[in-house]
N, C-alpha and C positions, 0 to 999 in steps of 0.2 A: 623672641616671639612677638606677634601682636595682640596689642590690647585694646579689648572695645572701648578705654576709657578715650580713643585715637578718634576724631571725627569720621576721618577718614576711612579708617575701617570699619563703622557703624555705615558709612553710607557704600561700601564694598557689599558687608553684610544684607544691605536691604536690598539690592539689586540681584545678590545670588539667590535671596530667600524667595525671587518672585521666576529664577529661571528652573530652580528646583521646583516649583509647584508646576510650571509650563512641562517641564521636563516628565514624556511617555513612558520612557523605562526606567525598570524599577530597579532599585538599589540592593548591587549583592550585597552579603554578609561581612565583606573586607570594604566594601564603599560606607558601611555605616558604622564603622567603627572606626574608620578614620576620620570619617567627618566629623562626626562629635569629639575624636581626639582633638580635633585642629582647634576645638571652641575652649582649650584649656587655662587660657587670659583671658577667656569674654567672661561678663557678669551680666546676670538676669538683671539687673537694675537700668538696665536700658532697654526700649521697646524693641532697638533693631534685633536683639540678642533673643531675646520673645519669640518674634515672630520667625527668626531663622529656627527655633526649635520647632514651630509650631509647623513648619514647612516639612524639618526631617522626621516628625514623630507620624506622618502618613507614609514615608516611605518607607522607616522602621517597621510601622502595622503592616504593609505589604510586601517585607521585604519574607520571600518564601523559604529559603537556606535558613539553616540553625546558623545561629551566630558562634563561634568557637572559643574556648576559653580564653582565650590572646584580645579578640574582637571585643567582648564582653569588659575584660576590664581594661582596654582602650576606651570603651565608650563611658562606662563610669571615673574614670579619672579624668577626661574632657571638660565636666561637669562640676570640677572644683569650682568654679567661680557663680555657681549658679543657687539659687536661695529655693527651698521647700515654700516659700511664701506665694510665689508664681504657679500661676494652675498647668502651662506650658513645661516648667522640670515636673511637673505630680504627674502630668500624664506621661512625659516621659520616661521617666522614673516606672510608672506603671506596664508599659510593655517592655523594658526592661528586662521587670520581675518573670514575665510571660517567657520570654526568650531564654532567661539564665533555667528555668524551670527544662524549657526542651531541650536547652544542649548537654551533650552525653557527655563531654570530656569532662575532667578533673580538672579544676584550677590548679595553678602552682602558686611557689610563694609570690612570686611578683604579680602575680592577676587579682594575689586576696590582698596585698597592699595598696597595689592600684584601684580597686575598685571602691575599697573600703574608703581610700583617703580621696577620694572622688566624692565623697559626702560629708566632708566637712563644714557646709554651711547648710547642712540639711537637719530638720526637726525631729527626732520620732515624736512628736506630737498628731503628724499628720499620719492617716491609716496607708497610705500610698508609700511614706518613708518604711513602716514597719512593714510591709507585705515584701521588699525589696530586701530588706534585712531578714527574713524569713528565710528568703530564697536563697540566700549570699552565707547564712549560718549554715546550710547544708554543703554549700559548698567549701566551707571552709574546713568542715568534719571530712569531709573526703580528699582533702587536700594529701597527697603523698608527698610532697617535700619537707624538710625540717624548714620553718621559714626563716630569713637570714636578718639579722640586726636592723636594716635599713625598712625591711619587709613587715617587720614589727611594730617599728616607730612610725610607720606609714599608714599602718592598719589604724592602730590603736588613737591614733593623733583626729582621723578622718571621724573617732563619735565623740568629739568634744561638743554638740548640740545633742546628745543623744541623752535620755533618762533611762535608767534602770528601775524605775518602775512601769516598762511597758519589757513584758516576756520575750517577745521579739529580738530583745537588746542583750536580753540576760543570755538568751540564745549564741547570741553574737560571742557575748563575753566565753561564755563556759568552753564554746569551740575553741577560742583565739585562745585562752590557760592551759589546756592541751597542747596547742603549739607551741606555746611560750615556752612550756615547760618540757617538752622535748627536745627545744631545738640548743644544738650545741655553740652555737657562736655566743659572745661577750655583746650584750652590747652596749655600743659608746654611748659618750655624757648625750652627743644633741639626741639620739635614736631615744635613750632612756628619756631624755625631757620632751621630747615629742609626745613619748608611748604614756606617762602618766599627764600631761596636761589634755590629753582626750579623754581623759576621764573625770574632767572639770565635772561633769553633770550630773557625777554619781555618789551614790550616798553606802558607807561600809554596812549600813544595817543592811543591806540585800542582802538574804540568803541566812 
């Protein structure tokens, strides 16, 4: 895959981000969740990477279709490489939340691993990460799949920046023990070392 740390692809980046704003029609529901899949090697740490989100988070606002559960956690695991510290992921992050709110489908296990481990350099310090995780906790309660070893260690890996003293998070937690704890697979050593080093951030007095 490519990576914005590529000159090259930074100045690709900054050329698209200006024919996406030129650009009159709007973005279906399958155009915006590939595109932010495709940013899944970029990092917020570079402006061009900035401003290419700040490009698609107006077509995101206008784009009219529900985004579908498949779309949704394509678009949050795009975003692995991206830091809550940028106002450009907070806002997009924030109609996100809006969009996973209107869509009607059920996530499966791969949409709440993907989406979840799509936040791993993200803070719940900021109210935009926890409003997202609000939204992401309910869907992970209505998830009908048992979620599968790889699905686990992917979820659970994605809130190693996260504190369990923000209820949002505990949310998170209490849905994903649910699934842990139904679901029948073993899982392996990396999945297990994944699944508790995302939980760097958290302290056993909760609860």
């Amino acid at each position: 895959g490519m990576s914005s740390d590529c000159g090259e692809v930074r100045d690709l980046l900054s050329a698209l981000s200006v024919k996406i704003r030129l650009c009159k029609e709007e973005f279906s529901a399958q155009h915006v969740g590939n595109a932010l899949y495709g940013l899944k090697y970029m990092s917020s740490e570079y402006g061009e990477v900035r401003d290419m989100l700040s490009a698609l988070f107006t077509k995101v606002c206008c784009c009219e279709e529900d985004l579908k559960a498949q779309e949704l956690g394509n678009a949050l695991y795009g975003l692995q490489g991206m830091s809550s510290d940028s106002v450009e992921v907070l806002d997009m992050l924030s109609v996100l939340s809006v969009k996973i709110r209107s869509c009607k489908e059920n996530f499966n296990g791969q949409e709440v691993g993907n989406a979840l481990y799509g936040l791993k350099n993200m803070s719940s310090d900021h109210g935009k990460v926890r409003e997202l995780l609000l939204a992401l906790a309910v869907k992970i309660s209505g998830c009908k799949d048992d979620l599968k070893s790889q699905e686990v260690g992917n979820a659970l890996y994605g809130l190693q920046n996260m504190s369990n003293d923000c209820v949002e998070v505990r949310d998170v937690l209490s849905a994903l023990a649910i699934k842990v704890r139904s679901s029948k697979g073993n899982l392996k050593p990396q999945e297990m070392g994944n699944a508790l080093y995302g939980l760097k951030g958290m302290s056993s007095d909760c609860g």
